[in-house]
C-alpha positions as CSV (number, residue, x, y, z in Angstrom):
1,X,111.2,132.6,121.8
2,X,111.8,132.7,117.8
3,X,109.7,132.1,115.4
4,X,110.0,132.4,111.6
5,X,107.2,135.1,110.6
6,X,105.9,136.4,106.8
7,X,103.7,139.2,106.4
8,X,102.8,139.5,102.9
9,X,103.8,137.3,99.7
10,X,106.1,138.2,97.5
11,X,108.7,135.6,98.2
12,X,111.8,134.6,100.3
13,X,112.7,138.1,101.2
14,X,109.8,138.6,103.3
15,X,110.7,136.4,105.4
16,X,111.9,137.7,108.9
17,X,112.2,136.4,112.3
18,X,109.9,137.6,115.4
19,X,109.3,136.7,118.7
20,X,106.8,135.3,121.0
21,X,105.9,134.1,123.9
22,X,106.6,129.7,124.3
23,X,103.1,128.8,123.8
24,X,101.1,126.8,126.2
25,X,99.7,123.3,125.9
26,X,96.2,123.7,125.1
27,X,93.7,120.7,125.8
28,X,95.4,117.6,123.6
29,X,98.5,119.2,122.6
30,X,102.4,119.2,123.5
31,X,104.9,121.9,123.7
32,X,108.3,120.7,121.7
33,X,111.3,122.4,122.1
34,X,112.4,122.0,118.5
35,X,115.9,120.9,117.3
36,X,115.4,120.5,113.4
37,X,112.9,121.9,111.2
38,X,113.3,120.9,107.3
39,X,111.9,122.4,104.2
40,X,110.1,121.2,101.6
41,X,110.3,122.6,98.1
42,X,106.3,123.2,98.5
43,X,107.3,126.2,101.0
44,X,108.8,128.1,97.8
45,X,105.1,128.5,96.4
46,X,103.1,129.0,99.6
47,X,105.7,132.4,99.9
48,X,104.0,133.3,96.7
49,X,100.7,133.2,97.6
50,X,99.8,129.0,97.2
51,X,96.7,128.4,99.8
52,X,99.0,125.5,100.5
53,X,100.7,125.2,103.9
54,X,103.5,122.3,103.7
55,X,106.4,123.0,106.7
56,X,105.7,120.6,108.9
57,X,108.5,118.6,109.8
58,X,110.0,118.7,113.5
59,X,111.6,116.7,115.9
60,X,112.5,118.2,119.5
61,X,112.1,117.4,123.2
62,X,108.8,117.7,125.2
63,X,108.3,120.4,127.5
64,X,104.9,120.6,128.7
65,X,101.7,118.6,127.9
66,X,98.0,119.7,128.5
67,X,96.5,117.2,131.8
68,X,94.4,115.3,128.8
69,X,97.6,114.2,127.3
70,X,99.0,110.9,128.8
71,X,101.0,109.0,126.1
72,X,103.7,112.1,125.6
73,X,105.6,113.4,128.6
74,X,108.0,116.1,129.7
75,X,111.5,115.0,128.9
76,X,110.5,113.0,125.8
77,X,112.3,113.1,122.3
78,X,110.0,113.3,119.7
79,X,109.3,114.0,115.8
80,X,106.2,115.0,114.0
81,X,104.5,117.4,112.3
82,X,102.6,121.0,112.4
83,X,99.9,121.8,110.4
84,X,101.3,125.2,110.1
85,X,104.2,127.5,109.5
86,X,105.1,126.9,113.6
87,X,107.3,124.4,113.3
88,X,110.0,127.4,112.0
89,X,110.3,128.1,116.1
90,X,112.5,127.0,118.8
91,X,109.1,126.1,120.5
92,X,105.9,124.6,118.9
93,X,102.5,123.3,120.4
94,X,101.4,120.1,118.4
95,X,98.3,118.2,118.7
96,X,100.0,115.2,120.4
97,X,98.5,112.6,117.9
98,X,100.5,113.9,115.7
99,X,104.1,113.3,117.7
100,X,105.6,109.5,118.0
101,X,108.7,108.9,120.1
102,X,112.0,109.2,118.2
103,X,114.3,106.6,118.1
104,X,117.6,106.7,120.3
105,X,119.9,106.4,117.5
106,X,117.7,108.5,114.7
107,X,120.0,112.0,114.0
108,X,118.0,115.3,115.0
109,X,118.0,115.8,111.6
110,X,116.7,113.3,110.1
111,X,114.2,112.8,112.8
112,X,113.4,116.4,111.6
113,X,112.7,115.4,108.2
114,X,110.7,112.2,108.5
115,X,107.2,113.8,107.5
116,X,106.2,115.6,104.3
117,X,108.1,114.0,101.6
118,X,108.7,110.5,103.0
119,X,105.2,110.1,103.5
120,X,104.3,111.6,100.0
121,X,106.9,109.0,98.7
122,X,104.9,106.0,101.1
123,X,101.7,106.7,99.7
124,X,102.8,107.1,96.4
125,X,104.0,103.3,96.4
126,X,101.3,101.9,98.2
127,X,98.8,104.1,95.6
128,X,101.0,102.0,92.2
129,X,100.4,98.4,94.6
130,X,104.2,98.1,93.9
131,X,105.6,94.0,94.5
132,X,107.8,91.4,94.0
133,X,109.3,91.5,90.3
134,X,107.8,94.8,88.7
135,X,109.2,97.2,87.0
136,X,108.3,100.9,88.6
137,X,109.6,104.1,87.2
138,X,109.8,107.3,89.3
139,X,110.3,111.1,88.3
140,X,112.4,112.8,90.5
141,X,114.0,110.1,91.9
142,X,117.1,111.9,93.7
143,X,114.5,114.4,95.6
144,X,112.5,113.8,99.0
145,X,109.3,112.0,97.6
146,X,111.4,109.8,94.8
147,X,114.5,108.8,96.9
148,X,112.2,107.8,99.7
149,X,109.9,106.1,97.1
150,X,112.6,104.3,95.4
151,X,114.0,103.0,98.1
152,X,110.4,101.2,99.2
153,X,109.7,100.2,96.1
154,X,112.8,98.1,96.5
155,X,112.2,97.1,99.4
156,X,109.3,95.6,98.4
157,X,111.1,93.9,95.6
158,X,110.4,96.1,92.5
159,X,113.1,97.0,90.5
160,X,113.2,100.8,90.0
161,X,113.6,103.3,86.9
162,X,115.0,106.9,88.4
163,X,114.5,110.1,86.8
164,X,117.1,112.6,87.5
165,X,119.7,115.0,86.6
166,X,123.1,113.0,85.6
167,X,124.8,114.5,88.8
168,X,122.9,112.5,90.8
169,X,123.2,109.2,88.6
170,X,125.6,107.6,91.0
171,X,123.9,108.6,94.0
172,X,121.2,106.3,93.1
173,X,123.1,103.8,92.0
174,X,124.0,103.5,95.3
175,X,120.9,103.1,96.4
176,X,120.3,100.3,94.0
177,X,118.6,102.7,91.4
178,X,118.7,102.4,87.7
179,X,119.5,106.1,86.7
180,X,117.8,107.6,83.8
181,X,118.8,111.3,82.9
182,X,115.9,113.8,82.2
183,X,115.9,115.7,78.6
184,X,113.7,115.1,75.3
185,X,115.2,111.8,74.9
186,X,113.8,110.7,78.7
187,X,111.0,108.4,77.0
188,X,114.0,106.7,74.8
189,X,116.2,106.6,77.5
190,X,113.4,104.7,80.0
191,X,112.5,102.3,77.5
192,X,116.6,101.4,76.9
193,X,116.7,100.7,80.8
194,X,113.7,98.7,81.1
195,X,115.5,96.6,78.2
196,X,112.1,95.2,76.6
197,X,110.3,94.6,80.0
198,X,106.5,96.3,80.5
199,X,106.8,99.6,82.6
200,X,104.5,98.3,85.4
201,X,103.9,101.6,87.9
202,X,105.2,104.6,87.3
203,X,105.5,107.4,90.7
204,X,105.6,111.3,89.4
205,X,107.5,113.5,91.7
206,X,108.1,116.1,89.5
207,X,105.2,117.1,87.1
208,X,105.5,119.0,83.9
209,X,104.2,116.3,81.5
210,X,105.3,113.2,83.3
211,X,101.6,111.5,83.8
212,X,101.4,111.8,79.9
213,X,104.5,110.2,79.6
214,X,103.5,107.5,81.9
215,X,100.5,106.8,80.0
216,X,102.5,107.4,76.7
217,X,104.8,104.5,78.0
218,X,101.7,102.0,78.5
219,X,101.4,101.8,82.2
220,X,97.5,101.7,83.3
221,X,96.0,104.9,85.0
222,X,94.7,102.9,87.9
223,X,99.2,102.4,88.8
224,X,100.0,105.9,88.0
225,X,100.4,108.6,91.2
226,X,101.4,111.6,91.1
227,X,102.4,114.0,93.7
228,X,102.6,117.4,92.2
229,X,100.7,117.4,88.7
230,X,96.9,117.4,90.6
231,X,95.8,119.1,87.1
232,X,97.2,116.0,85.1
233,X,95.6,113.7,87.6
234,X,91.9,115.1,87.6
235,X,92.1,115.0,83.7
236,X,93.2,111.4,83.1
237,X,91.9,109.7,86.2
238,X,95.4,108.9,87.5
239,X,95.9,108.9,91.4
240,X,97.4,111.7,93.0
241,X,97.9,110.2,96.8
242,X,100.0,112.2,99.1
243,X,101.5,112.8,102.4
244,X,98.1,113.2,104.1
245,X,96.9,110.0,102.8
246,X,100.3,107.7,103.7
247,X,98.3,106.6,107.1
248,X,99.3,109.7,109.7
249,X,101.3,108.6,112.9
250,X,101.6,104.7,112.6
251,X,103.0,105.1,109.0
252,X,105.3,107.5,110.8
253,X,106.6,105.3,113.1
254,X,107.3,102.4,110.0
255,X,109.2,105.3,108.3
256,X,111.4,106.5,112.0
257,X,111.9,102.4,112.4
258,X,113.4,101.9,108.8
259,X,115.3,105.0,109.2
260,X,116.7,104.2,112.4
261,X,117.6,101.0,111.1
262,X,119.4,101.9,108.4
263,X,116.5,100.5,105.8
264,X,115.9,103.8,104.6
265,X,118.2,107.0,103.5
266,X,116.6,110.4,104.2
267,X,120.2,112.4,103.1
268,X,120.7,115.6,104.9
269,X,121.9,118.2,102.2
270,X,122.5,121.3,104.3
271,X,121.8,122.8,107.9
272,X,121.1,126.5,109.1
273,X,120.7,128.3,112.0
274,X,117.0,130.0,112.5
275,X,118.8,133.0,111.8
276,X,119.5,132.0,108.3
277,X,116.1,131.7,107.0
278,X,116.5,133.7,104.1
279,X,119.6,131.7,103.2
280,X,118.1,128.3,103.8
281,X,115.2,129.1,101.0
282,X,117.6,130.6,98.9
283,X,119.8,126.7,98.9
284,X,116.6,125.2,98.5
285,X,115.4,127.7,95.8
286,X,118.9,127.7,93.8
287,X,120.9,125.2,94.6
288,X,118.8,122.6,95.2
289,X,121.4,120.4,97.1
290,X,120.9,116.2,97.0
291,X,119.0,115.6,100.7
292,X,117.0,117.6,102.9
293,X,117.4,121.0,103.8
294,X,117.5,121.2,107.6
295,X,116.6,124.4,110.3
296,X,118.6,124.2,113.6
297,X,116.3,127.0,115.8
298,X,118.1,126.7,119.2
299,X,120.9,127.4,117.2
């Protein structure tokens, strides 16, 4: 089989395709024959050396199981998550805790891109205790963890501030979002839209100076989260809840129902073949497309 390999940092160019033996089920685990892969923008610093490991997405169709495993059989659609770089193959083996059945009418590809940054954006609303009647501001808010974030916040009947570039300003619109446009005037321009009403939780998907805003804008530490800016977090006492704390495969499963459902956008931006690799970072890396970023390897 295929499997997406680097040997040394230095970036998207080292990046290269190998193969392998399809692995076997070990004790607890599932072999997935995998249909879509996404990336995550956190993939462009682990190639540069980050200790930090986030592909992870996948959705395929079961092929083997260990004897132990009784919940996941052959023939089963599925979507999940690797812990590791393997989820860049055409097969993977996956602890089967960490696989839930995928819903008939869920796409491949979103199915594919259900896990790292729609569970960042899950935590990161239930870390600000957004409800009924606040006001929430989020950073970011056309990308994975905001658009995901946004869109539960609402839900949940918050109305919702979204930072972005003004390209995207009628994308969340659509989505029910009131669209703020990055720049130096950002704190101005939030305070226009909330139109005298207190800034009650505020998300940061972005970093670079955002918590201070947040706190800047008046909005208690204790409903503050932030997702990238870990620095910013340990220094004013803010949260910074992510994907691994969103409630593993039962949050899933709420995330693959609202999908399915049509309760919850996860836009696909662009698709590749394994083959592409390189090219798939490089969209990701410089063009940074509005939706997910999507590997096809049995194509």
């Amino acid at each position: 089989m295929r499997i997406v390999r680097y040997d040394r940092f230095g970036g998207i160019e080292q990046l290269w395709i190998d193969e392998m033996a399809v692995p076997d089920a070990a004790p607890g685990h599932a072999v997935v024959q995998v249909q879509a892969s996404c990336i995550n923008p956190g993939s462009l610093s682990a190639l540069h050396g980050s200790p930090y490991v986030p592909i992870r997405d996948l959705a395929g169709t079961v092929t083997a199981v260990a004897t132990d495993v009784h919940d996941i059989k052959v023939g089963d659609d599925v979507l999940g998550w690797s812990q590791d770089w393997s989820a860049h193959a055409e097969f993977v083996a996956v602890p089967a805790e960490q696989l839930i059945a995928k819903p008939a009418v869920l796409s491949w590809d979103v199915a594919g891109s259900l896990y790292v940054t729609p569970m960042a954006g899950l935590a990161s609303v239930e870390a600000v205790e957004a409800s009924d009647g606040e006001l929430i501001v989020i950073s970011a808010a056309s990308g994975g963890v905001g658009l995901t974030a946004a869109q539960l916040a609402r839900r949940k009947g918050a109305t919702v501030i979204g930072i972005a570039g003004p390209t995207n300003a009628g994308r969340l619109r659509a989505h029910g979002i009131i669209p703020v446009p990055y720049g130096d005037d950002v704190s101005d321009n939030i305070r226009a839209a909330a139109d005298g009403r207190r800034i009650d939780a505020f998300i940061d998907a972005f970093g670079s100076g955002y918590v201070d805003l947040a706190l800047a804008l008046g909005v208690p530490t204790g409903r503050i989260n932030t997702v990238v800016d870990y620095q910013a977090a340990k220094g004013t006492g803010v949260k910074a809840l992510g994907t691994a704390n969103a409630g593993g495969a039962p949050a899933l499963r709420k995330l693959a129902e609202l999908a399915a459902s049509g309760d919850l956008d996860i836009p696909i931006g662009a698709t590749f073949p394994l083959s592409e690799i390189q090219a798939a970072y490089r969209a990701l890396a410089e063009s940074r497309p509005f939706g997910r970023i999507v590997l096809h390897p049995q194509a």
